[in-house]
N, CA and C atoms of all chains as a GROMACS GRO file, in nm:
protein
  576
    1UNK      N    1   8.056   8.795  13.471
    1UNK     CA    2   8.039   8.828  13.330
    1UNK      C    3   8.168   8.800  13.252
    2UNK      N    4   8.334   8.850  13.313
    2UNK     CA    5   8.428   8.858  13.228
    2UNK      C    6   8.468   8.667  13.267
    3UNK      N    7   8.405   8.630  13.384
    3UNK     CA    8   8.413   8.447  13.309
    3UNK      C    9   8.337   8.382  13.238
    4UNK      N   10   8.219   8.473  13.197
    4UNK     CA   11   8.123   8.392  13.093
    4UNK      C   12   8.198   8.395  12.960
    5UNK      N   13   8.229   8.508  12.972
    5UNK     CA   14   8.304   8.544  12.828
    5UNK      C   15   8.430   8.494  12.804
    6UNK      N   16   8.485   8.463  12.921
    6UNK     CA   17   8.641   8.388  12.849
    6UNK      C   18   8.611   8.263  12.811
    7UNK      N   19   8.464   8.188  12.933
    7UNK     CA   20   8.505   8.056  12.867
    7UNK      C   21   8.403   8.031  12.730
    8UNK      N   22   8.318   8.150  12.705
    8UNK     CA   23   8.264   8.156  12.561
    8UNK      C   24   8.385   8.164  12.456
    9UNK      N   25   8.500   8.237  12.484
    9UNK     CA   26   8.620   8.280  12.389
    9UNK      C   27   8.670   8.115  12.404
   10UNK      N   28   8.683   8.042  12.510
   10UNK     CA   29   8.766   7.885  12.545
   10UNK      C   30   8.680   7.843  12.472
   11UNK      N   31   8.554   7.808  12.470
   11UNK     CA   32   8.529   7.713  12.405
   11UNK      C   33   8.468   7.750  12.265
   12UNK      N   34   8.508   7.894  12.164
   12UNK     CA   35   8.506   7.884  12.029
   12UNK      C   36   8.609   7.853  12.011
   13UNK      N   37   8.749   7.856  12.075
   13UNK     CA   38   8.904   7.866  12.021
   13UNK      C   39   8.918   7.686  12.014
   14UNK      N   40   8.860   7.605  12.095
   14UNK     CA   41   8.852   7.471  12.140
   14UNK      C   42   8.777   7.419  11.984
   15UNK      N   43   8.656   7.495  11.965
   15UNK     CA   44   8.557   7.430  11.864
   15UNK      C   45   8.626   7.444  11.720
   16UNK      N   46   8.714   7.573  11.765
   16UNK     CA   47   8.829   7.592  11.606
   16UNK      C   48   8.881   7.474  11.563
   17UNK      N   49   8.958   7.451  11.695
   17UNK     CA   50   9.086   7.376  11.652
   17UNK      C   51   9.041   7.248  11.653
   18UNK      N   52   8.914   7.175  11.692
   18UNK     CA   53   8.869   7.058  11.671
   18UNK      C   54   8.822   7.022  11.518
   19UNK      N   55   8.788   7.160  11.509
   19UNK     CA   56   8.735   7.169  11.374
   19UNK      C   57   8.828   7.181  11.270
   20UNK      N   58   8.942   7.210  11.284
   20UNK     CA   59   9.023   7.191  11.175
   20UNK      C   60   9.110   7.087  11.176
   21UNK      N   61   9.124   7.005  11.308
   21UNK     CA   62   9.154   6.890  11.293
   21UNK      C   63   9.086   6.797  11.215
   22UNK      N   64   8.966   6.792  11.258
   22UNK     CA   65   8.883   6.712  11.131
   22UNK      C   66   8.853   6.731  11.027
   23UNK      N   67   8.898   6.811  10.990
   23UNK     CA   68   8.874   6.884  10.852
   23UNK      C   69   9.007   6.794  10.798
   24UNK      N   70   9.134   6.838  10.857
   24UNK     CA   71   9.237   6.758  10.785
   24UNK      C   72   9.252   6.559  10.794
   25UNK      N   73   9.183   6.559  10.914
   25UNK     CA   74   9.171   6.408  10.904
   25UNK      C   75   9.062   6.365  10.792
   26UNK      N   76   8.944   6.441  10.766
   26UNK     CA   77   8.865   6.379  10.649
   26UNK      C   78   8.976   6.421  10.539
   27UNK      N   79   8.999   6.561  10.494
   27UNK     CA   80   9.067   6.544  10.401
   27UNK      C   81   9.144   6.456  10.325
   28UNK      N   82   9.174   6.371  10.439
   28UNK     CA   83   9.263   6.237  10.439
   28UNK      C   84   9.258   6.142  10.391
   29UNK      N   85   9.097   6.128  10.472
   29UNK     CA   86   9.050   5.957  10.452
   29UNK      C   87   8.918   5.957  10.319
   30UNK      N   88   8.877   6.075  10.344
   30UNK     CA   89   8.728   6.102  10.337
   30UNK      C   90   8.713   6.089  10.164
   31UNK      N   91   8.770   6.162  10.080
   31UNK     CA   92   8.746   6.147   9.980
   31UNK      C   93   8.801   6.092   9.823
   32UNK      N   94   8.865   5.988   9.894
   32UNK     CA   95   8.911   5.876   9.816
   32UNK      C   96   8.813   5.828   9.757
   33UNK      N   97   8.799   5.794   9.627
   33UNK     CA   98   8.683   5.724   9.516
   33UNK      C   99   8.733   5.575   9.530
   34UNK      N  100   8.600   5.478   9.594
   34UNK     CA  101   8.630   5.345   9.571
   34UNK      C  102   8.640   5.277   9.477
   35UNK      N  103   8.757   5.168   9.507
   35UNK     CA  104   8.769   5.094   9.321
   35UNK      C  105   8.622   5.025   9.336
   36UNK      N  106   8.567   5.004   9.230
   36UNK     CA  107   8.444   4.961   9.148
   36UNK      C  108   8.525   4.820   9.227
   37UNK      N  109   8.385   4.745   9.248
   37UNK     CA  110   8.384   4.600   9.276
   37UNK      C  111   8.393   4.482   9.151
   38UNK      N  112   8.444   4.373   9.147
   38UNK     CA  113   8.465   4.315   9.017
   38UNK      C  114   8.356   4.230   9.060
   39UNK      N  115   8.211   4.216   8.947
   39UNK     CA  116   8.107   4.164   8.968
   39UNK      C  117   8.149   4.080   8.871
   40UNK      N  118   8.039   3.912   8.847
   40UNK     CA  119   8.050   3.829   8.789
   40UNK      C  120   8.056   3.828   8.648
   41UNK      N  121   8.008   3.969   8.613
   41UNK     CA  122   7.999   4.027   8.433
   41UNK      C  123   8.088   4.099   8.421
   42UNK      N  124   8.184   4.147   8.502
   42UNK     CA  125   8.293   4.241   8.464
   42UNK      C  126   8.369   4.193   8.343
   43UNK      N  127   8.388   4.323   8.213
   43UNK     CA  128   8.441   4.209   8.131
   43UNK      C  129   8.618   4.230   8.229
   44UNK      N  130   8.701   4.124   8.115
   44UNK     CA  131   8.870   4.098   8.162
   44UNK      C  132   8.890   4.208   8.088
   45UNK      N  133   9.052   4.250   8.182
   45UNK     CA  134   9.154   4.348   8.078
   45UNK      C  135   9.216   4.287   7.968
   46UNK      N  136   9.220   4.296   7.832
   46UNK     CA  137   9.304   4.233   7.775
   46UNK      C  138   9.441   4.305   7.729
   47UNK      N  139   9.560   4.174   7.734
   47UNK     CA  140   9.654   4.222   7.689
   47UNK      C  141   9.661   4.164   7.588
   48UNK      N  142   9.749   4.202   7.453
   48UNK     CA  143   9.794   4.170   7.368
   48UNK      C  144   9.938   4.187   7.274
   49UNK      N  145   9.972   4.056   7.239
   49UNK     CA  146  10.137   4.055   7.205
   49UNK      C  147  10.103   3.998   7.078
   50UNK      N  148  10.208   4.094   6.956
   50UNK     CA  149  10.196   4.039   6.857
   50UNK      C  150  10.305   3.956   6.810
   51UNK      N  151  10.234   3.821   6.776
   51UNK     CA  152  10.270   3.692   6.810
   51UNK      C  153  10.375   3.687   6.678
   52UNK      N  154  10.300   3.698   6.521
   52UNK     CA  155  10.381   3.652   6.432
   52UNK      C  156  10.278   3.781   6.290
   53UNK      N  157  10.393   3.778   6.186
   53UNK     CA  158  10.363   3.875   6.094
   53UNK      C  159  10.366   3.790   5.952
   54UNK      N  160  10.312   3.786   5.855
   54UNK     CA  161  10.329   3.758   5.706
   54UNK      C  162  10.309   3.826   5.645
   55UNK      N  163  10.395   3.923   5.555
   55UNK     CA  164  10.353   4.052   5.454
   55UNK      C  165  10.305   3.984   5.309
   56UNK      N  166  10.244   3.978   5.204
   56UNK     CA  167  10.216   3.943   5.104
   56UNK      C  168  10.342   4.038   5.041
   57UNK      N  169  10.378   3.970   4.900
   57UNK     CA  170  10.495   4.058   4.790
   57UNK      C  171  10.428   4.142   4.795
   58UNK      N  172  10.292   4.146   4.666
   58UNK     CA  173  10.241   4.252   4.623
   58UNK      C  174  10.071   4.274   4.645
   59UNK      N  175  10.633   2.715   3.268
   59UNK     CA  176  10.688   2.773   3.362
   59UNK      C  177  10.630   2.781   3.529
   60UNK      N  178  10.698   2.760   3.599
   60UNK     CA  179  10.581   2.759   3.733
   60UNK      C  180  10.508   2.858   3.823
   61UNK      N  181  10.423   2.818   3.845
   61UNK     CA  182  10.317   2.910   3.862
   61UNK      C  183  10.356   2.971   3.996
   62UNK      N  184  10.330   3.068   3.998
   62UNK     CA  185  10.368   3.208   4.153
   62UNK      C  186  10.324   3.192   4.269
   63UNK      N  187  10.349   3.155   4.377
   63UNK     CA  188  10.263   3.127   4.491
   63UNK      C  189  10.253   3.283   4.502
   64UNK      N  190  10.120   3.256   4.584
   64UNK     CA  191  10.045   3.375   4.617
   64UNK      C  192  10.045   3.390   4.758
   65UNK      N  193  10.110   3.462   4.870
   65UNK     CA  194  10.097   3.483   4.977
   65UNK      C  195  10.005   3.556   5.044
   66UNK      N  196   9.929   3.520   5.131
   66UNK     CA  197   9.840   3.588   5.224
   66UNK      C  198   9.896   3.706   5.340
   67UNK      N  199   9.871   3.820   5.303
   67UNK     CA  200   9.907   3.903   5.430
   67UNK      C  201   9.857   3.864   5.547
   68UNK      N  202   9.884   3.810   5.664
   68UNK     CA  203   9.853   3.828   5.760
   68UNK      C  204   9.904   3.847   5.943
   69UNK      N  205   9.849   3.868   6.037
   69UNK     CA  206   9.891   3.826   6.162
   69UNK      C  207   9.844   3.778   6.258
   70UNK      N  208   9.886   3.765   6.383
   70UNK     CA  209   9.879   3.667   6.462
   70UNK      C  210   9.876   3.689   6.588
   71UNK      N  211   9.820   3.694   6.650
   71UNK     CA  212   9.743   3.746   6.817
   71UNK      C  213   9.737   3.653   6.934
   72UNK      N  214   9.812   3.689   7.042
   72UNK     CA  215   9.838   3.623   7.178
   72UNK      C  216   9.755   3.733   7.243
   73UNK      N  217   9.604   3.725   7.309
   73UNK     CA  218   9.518   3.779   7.383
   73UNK      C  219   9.561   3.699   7.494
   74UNK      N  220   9.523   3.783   7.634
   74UNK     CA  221   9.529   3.745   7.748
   74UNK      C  222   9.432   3.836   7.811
   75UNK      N  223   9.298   3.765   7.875
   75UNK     CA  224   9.200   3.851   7.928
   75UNK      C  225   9.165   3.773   8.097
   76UNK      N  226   9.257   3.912   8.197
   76UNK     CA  227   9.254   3.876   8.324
   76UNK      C  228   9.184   4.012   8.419
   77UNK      N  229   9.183   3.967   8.556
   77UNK     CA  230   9.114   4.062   8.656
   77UNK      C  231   8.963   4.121   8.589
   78UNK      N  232   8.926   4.035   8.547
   78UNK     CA  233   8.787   4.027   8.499
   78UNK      C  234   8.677   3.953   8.604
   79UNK      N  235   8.497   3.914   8.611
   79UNK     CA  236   8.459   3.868   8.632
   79UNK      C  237   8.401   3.704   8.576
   80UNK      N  238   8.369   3.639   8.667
   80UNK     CA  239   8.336   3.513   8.621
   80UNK      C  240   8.261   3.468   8.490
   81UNK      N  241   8.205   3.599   8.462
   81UNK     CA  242   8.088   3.564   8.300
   81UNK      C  243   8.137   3.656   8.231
   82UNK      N  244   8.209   3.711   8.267
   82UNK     CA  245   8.269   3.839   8.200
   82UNK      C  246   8.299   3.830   8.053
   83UNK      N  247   8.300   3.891   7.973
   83UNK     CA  248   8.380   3.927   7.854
   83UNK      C  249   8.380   4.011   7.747
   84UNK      N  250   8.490   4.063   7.711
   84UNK     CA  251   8.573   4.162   7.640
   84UNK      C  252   8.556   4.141   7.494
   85UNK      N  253   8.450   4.242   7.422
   85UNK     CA  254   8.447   4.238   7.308
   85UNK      C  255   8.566   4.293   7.266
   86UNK      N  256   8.638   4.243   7.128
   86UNK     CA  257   8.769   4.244   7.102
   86UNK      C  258   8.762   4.297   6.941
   87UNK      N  259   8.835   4.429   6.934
   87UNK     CA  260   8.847   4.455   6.824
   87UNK      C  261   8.956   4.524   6.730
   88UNK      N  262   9.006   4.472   6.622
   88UNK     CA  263   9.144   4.537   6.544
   88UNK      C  264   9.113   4.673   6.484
   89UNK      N  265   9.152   4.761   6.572
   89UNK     CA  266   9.089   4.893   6.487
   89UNK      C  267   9.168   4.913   6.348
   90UNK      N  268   9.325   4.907   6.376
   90UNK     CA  269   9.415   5.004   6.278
   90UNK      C  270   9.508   4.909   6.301
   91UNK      N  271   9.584   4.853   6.177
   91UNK     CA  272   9.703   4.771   6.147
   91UNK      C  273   9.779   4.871   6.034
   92UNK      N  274   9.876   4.971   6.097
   92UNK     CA  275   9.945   5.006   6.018
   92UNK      C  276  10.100   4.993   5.976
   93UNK      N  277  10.173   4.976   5.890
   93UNK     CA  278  10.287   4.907   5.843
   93UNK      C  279  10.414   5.006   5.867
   94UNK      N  280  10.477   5.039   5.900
   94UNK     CA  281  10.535   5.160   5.940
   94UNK      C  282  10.752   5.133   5.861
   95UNK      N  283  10.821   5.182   5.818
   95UNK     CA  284  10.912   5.184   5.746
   95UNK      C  285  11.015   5.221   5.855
   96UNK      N  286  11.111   5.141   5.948
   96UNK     CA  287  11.185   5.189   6.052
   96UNK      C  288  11.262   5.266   6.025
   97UNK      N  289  11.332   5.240   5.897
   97UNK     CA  290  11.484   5.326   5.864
   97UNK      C  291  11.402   5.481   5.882
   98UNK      N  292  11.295   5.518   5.820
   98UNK     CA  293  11.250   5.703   5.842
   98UNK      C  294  11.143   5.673   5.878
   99UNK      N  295  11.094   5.542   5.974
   99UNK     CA  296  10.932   5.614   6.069
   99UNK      C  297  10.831   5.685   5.950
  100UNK      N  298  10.872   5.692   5.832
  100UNK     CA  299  10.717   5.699   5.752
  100UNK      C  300  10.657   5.548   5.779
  101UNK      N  301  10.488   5.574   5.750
  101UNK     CA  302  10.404   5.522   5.711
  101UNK      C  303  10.426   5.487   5.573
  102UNK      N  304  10.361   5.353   5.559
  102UNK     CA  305  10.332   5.288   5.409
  102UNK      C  306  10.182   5.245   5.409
  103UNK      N  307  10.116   5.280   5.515
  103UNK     CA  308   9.998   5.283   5.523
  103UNK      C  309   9.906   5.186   5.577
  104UNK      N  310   9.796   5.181   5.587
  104UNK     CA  311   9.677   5.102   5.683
  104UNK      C  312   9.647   5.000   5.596
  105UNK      N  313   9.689   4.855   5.686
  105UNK     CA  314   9.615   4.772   5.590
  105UNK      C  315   9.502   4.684   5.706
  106UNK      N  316   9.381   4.664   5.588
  106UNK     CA  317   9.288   4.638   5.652
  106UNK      C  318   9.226   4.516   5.696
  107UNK      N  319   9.221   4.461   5.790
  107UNK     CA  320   9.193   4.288   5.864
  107UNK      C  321   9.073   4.260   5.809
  108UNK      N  322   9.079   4.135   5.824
  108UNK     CA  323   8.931   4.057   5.784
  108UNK      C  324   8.966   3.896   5.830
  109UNK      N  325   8.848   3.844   5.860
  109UNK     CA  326   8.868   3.674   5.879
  109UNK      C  327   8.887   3.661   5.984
  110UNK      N  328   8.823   3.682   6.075
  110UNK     CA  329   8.914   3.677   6.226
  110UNK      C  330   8.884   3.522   6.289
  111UNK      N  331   9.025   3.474   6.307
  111UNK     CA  332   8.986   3.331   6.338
  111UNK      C  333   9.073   3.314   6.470
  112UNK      N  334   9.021   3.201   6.547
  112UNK     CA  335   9.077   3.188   6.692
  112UNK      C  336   9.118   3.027   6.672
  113UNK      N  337   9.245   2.968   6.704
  113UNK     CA  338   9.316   2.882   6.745
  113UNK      C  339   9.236   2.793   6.838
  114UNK      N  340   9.168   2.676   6.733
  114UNK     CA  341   9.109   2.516   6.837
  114UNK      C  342   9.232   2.462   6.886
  115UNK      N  343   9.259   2.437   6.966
  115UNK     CA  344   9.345   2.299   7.024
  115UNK      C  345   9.312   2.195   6.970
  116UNK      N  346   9.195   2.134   6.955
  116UNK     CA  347   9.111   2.017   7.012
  116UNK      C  348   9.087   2.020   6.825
  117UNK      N  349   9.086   2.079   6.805
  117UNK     CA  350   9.046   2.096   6.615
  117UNK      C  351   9.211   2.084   6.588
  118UNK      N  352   9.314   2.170   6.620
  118UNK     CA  353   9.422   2.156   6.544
  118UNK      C  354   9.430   2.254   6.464
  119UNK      N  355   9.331   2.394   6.407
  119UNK     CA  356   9.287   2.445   6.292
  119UNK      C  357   9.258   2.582   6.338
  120UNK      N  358   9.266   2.669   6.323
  120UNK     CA  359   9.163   2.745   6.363
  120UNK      C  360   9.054   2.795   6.314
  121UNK      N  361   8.967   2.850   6.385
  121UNK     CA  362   8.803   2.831   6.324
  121UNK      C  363   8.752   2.993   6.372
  122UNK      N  364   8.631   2.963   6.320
  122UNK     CA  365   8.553   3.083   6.318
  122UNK      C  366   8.576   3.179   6.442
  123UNK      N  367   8.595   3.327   6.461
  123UNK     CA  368   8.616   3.293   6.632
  123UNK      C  369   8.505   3.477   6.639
  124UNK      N  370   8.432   3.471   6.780
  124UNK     CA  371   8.313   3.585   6.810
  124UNK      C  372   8.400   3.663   6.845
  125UNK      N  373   8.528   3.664   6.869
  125UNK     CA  374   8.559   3.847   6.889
  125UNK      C  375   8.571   3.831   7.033
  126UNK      N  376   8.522   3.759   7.132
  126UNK     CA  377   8.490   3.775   7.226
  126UNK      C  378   8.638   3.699   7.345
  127UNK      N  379   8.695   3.767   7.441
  127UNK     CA  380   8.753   3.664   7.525
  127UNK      C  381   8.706   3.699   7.683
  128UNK      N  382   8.709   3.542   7.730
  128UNK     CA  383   8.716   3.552   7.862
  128UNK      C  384   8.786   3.577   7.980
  129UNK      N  385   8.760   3.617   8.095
  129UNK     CA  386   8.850   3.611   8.177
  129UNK      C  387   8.922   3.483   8.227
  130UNK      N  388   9.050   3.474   8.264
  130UNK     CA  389   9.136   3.386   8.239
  130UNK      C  390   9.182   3.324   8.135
  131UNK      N  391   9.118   3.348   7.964
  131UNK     CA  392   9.146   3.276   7.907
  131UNK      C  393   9.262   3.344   7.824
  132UNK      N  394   9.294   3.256   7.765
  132UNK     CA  395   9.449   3.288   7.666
  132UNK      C  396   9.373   3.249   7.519
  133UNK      N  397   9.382   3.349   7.454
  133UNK     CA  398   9.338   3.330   7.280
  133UNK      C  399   9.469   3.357   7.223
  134UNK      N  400   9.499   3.242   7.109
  134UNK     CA  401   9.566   3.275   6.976
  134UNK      C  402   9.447   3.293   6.858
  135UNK      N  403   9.492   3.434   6.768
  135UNK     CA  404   9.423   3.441   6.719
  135UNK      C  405   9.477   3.533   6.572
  136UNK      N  406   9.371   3.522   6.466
  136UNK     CA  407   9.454   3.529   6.330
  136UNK      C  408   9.352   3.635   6.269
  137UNK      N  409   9.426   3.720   6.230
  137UNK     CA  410   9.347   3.804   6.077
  137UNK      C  411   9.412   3.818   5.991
  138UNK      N  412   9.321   3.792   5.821
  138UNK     CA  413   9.414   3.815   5.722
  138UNK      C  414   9.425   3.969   5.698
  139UNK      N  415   9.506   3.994   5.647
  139UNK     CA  416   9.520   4.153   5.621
  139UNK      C  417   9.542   4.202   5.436
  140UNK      N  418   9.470   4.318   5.411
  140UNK     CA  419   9.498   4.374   5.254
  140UNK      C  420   9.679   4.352   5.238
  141UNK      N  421   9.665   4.338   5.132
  141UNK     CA  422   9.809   4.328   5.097
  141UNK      C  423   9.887   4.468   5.055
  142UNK      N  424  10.005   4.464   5.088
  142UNK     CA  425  10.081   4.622   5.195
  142UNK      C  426  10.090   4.704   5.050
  143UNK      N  427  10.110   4.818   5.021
  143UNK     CA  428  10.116   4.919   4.893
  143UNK      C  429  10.320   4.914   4.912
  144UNK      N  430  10.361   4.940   4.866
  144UNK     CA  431  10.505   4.926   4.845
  144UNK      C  432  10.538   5.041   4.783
  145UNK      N  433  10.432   5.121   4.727
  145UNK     CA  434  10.462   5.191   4.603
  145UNK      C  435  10.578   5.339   4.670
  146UNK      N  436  10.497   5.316   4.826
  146UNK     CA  437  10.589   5.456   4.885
  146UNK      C  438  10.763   5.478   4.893
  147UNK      N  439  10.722   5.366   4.887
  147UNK     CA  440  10.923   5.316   4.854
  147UNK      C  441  10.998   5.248   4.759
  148UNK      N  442  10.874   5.301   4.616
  148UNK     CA  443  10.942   5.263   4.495
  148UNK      C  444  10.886   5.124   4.494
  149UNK      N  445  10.818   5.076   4.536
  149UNK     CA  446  10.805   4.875   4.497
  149UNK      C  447  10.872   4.764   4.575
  150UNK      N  448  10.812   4.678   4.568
  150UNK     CA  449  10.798   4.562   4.648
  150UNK      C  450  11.024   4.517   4.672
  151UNK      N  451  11.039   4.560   4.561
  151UNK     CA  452  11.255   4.487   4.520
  151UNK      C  453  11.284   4.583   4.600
  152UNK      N  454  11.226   4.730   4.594
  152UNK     CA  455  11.313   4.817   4.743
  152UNK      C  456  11.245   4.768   4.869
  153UNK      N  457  11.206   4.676   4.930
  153UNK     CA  458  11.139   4.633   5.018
  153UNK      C  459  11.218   4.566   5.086
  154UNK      N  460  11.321   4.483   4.997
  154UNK     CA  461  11.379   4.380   5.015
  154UNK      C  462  11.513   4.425   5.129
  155UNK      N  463  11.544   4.294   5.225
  155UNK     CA  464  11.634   4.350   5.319
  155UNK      C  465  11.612   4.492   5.423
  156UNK      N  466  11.480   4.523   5.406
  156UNK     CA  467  11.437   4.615   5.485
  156UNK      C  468  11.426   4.577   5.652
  157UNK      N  469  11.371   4.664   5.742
  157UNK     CA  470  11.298   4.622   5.833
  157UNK      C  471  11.187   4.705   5.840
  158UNK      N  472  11.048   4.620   5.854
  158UNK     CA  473  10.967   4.711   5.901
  158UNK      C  474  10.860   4.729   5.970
  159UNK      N  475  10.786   4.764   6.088
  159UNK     CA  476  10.721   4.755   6.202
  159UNK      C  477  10.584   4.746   6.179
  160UNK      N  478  10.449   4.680   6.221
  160UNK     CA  479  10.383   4.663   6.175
  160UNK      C  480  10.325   4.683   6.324
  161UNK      N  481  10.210   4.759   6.325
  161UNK     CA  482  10.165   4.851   6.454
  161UNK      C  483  10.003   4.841   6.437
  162UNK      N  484   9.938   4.756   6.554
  162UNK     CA  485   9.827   4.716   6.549
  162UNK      C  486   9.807   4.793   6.696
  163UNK      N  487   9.651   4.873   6.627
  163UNK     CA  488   9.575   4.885   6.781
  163UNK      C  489   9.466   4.815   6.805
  164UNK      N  490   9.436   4.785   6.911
  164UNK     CA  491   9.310   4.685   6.952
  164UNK      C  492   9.205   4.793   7.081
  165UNK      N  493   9.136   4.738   7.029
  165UNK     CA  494   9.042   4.773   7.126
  165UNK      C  495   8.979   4.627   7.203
  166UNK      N  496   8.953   4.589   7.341
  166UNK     CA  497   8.904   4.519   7.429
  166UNK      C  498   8.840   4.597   7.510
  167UNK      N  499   8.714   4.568   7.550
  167UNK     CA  500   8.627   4.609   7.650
  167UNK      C  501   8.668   4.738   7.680
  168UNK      N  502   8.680   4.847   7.598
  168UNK     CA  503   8.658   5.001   7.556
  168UNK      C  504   8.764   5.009   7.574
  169UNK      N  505   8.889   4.954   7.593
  169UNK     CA  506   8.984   4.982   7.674
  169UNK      C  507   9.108   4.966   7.542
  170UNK      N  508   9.160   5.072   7.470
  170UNK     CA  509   9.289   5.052   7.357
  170UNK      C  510   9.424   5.017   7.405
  171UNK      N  511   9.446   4.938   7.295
  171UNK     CA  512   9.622   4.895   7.330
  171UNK      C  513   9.683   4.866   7.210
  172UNK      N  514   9.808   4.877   7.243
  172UNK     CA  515   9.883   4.879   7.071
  172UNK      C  516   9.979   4.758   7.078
  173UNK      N  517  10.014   4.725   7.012
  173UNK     CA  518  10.057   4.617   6.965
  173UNK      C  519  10.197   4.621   6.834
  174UNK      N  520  10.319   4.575   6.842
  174UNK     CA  521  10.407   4.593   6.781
  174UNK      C  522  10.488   4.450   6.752
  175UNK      N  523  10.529   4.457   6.610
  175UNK     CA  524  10.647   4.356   6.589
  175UNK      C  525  10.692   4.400   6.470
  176UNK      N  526  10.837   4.367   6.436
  176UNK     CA  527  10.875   4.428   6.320
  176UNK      C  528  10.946   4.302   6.238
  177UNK      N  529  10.910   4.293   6.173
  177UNK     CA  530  10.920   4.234   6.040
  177UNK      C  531  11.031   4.305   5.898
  178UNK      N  532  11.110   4.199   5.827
  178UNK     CA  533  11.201   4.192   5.776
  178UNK      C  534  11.165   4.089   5.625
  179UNK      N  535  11.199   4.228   5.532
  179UNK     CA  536  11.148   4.140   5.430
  179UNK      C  537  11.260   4.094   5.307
  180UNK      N  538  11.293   4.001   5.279
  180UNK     CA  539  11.343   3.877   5.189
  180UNK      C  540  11.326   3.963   5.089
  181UNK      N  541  11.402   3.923   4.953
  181UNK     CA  542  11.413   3.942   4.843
  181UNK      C  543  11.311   3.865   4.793
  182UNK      N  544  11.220   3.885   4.657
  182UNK     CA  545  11.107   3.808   4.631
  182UNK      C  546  11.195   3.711   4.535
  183UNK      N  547  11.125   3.550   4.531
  183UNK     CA  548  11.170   3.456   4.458
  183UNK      C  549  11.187   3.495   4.348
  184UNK      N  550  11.269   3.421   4.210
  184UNK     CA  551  11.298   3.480   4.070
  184UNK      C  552  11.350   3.341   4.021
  185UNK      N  553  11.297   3.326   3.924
  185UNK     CA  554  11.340   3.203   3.848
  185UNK      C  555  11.426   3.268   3.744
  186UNK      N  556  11.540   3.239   3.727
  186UNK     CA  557  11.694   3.212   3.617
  186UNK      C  558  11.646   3.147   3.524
  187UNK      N  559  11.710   3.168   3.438
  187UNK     CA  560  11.737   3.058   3.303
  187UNK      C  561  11.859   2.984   3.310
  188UNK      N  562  11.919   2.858   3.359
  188UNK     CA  563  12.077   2.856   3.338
  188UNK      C  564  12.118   2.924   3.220
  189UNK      N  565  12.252   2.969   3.211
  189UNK     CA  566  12.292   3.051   3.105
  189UNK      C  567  12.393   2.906   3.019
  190UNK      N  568  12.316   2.816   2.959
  190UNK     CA  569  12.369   2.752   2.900
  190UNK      C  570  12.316   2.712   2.777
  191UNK      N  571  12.456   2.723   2.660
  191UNK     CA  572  12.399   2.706   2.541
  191UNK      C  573  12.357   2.535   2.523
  192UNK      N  574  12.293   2.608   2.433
  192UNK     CA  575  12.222   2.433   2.376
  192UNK      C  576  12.238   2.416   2.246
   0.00000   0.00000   0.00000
């Protein structure tokens, strides 16, 4: 009986620590948001530089 | 006596539309062109675009243009603008020898960006009389 029960106690303490290993390895990998794929309609980023200015007098 | 040339407010646009897709494109738009006074960072206020024309090569001219650019492509491109109020700084002669920044935002494919150059303005032309008797 007192070895059913230790290795019931071994193998929740085992299922712990597996379990919080993976917990921190997804944490990791797991919920990163993928960049959006650039499909054939994606519009472009535009940049823009202002090239040249003409003020009127008045 | 001779007659006044009349100058057009306007400016002048180097678009560059990249990391886009192959059919892709970026509706393009001048929200706010405002004129800004460097010496005290006041405003002289919003002046408003119209005419929007895009740079032919192949014309030499530029022509009508949709607003629209592609990915990879490079647009020069032109709007005329209302002509600037002066009045905040007394008139067009206190203008003169100034500097002052002219601050465009754009919008492309939902995406805003601002745009800066500063500009320096000349004394306005004036015709003399020689001061000689006759």
């Amino acid at each position: 009986m007192q070895m059913r029960m230790a290795g019931l106690l071994a193998a929740t303490v085992l299922a712990m620590a597996s379990g919080c290993t993976k917990q921190e390895r997804g944490g990791g990998t797991g919920e990163h948001p993928k960049p959006s794929p650039i499909t054939a309609d994606t519009p472009p980023q535009v940049s823009a530089v202002l090239s040249a200015v003409t003020l009127a007098d008045d | 006596m001779q007659a006044r040339s009349c100058t057009q407010s306007s400016l002048q646009l180097t678009l560059t539309g990249a990391n886009g897709g192959k059919t892709g494109r970026a509706d393009v738009k001048l929200l706010k062109v405002e004129l800004i006074d460097t010496a005290t960072g006041k405003s002289l206020g919003q002046l408003t675009p119209r005419n929007p024309r895009l740079w032919a090569d192949a014309a030499g001219a530029y022509q009508v243009w949709d607003q629209l650019i592609a990915n990879g492509q490079q647009a020069k491109v032109m709007f005329d603008l209302s002509a600037p109020d002066w009045s905040p700084i007394g008139g067009r002669w206190n203008a003169a020898g100034k500097v002052f920044r002219l601050q465009a935002t754009i919008s492309a494919g939902g995406a805003e960006s601002t745009a800066t150059r500063e500009v320096s303005i000349e004394a306005p032309e004036v015709m003399v009389d020689p001061m000689i008797e006759t």
